[in-house]
C-alpha positions in Angstrom: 0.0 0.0 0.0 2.9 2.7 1.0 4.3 1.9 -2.8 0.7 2.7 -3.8 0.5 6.2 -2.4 -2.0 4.6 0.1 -0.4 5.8 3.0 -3.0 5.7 5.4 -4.4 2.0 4.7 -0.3 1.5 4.9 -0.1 3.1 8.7 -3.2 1.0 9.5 -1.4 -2.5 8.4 2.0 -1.7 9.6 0.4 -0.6 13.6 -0.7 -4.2 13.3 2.9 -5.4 12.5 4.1 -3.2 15.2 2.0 -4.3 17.4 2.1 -8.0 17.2 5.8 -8.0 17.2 7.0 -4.4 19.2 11.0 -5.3 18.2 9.9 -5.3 14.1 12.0 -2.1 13.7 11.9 -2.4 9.9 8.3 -1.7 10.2 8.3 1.0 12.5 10.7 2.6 10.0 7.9 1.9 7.4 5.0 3.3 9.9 7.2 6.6 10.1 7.3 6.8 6.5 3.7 6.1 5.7 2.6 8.5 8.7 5.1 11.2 7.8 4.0 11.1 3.9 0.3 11.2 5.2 0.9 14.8 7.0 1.1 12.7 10.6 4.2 13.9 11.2 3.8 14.1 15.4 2.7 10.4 14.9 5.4 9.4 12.6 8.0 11.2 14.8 6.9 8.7 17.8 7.0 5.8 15.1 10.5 6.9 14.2 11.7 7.4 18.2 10.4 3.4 18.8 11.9 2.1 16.1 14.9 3.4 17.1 14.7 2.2 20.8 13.7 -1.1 18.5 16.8 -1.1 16.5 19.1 -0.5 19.0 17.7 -3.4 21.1 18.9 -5.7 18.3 21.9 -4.1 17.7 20.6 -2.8 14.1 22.7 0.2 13.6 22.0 0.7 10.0 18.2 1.3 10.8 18.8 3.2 14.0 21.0 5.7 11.8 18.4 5.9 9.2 15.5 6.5 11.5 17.2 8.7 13.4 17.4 11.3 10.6 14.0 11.2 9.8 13.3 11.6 13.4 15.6 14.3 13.1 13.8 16.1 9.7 10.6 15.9 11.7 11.3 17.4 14.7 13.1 20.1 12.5 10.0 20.5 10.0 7.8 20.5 13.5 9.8 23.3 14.7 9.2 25.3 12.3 
């Protein structure tokens, strides 16, 4: 659905994944994206901040860097 430009139905499938497995950090990457590209950026910048604390529970560095600047554009962008 993300690849789709369906962002919301997207956010609503990958809260499932996140939620049935909480240490899925390739998903909460995904969530972020789908929220952030669906003008939820507060949401997506929560999404981002878990699958960070996700990530770096496994030892994941490559997808703690990357979420960590998106999480880093939003709170920028939510600045203002």
């Amino acid at each position: 659905y993300l690849k789709a430009g369906e962002h919301s139905r997207a956010a609503e499938y990958l809260r499932e994944a996140v939620a049935s497995d909480p240490a899925y950090s390739a998903a909460w990457k995904a969530l972020g994206k789908a929220l952030a590209e669906d003008g939820r950026e507060q949401e997506a910048l929560e999404a981002y901040r878990r699958g960070i604390e996700a990530a770096r529970a496994k030892g994941d560095k490559q997808a703690e860097k990357e979420m960590t600047v998106f999480a880093r554009r939003l709170e920028r962008s939510l600045a203002g």
